[in-house]
N, C-alpha and C positions, 0 to 999 in steps of 0.2 A: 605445170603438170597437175600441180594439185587442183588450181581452178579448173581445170578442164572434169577431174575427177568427179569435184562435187557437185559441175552440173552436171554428169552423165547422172551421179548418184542421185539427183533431184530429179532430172527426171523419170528415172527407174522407178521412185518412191511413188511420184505422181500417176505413174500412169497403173500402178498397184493399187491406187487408194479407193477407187468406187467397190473392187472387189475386198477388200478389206474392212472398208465401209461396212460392206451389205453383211458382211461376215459376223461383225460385232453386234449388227440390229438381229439376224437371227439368232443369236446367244440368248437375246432376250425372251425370246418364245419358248425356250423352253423351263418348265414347272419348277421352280428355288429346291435344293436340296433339303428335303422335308416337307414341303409345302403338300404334297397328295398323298394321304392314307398310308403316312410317315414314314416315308417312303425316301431315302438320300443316295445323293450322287456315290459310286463306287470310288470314284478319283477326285480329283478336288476340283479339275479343270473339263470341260466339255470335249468332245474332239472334233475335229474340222477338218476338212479336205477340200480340196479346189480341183479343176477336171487335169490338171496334169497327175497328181496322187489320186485319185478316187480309186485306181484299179490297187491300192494297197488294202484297200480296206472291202471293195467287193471287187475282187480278182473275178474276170467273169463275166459281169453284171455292167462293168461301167459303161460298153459300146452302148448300150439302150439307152444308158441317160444322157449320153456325151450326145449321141443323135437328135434326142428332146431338148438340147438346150440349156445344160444342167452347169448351172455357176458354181455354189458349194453348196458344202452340209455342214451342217451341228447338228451333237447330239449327244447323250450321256447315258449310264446304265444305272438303273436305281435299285436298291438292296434294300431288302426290309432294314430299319434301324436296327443295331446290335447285330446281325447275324450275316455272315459271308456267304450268301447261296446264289443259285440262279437268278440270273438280273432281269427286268424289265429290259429291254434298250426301246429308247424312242431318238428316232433320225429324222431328222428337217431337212429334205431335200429345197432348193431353192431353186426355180427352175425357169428364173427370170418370167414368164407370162400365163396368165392363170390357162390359156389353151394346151401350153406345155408341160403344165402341172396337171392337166386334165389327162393331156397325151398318154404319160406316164402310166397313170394312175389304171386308164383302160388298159394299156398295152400286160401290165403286169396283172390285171385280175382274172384268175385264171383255177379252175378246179370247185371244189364246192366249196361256194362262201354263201352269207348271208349278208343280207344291205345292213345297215347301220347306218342311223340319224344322224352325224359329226361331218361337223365341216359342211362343204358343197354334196360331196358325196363319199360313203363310207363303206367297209365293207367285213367282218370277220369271216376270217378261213383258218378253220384250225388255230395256234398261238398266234396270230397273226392280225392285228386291228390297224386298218389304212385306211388313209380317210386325203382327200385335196381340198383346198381353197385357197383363194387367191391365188399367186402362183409358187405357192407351195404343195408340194406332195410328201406325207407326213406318213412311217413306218411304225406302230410300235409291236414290238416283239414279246410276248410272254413267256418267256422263256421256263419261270417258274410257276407257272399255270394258274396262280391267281389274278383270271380276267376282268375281276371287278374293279382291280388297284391298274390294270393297265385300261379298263376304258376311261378310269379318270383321271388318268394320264392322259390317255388322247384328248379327251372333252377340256382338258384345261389348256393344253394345244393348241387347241380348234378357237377359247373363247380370245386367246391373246394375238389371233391374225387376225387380222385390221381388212376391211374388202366383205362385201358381198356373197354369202355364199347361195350362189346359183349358178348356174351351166354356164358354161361359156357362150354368148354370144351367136358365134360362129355354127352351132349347133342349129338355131332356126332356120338355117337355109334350108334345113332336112324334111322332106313332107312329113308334119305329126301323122296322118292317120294310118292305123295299124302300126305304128310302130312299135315296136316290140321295148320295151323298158330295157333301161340297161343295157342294152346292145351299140350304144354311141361307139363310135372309136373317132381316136386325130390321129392320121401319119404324118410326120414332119418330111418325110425324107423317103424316097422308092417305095411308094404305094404297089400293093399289087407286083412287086415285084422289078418294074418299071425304074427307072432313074427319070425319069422326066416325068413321075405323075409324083407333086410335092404339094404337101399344105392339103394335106383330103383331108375334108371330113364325113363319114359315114355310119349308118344304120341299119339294121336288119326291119 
């Protein structure tokens, strides 16, 4: 009985370990507690979710990302040294393929932002600095409204993911001319409304 246990238990472990994997390598992406305009983690440990928890942490919000393709996140809340206040948070969405980290990223830009140089592509709205490359889709939150210490938070985000930051690919099938900037979007899934129109992608 017990042999039978510890293969079931082995392979349990096994077939856990690419998402556990990929879990420990984005830990690394994000900024050392201290490392940006002295700025340290609020807890000791990052936090992490996988798509079966994600809706604990964005109650809400997870169907959009569960539709993009979305493996985990890391991320942590950064406090000025010495003082307990409103925290940056910066979130590392990981969204297995840089199209679906694009996906994301169009799908949620939304209301009045301005572009922002980070990553592939970036954007501030209000406390708000997002930015994707590779295929990651990267959140940070100002929460306590000093935007300087959370764009270099982002920017040191941005220099420790590894990949090419430029559009995806898939985006050239689009005719450049007139095209309107900024207006790309990818649906993964019921385009238009449609269940059988999957994998668009489009432009104004």
């Amino acid at each position: 009985m017990r042999g039978w246990f510890r293969f079931f238990f082995s392979i349990f472990i096994l077939s856990l370990w690419p998402a556990l994997a990929a879990a420990a390598e984005n830990s690394t992406l994000l900024p050392e507690s201290g490392a940006v305009a002295g700025r340290v983690w609020r807890e000791t440990q990052p936090r992490a979710f996988r798509p079966e928890n994600l809706w604990n942490y964005i109650d809400g919000g997870a169907d959009l990302f569960l539709a993009y393709g979305f493996m985990n996140l890391t991320g942590a809340d950064y406090i000025r040294a010495g003082a307990d206040t409103k925290p940056i948070t910066v979130d590392i969405y990981d969204m297995e393929k840089p199209l679906q980290a694009f996906g994301i990223f169009a799908a949620e830009r939304a209301g009045a932002w301005k572009a922002a140089n980070i990553g592939a592509q970036g954007y501030v709205g209000g406390p708000l600095i997002a930015f994707w490359k590779d295929r990651y889709y990267v959140k940070v939150a100002v929460l306590d409204g000093d935007m300087e210490a959370g764009r270099k938070l982002a920017e040191a985000v941005a220099e420790r993911i590894s990949g090419k930051a430029a559009l995806p690919a898939e985006l050239a099938r689009l005719p450049a001319q007139k095209r309107i900037a900024d207006s790309e979007r990818y649906v993964k899934k019921g385009a238009l409304g449609h269940k059988f129109l999957n994998e668009v992608v489009s432009a104004d």
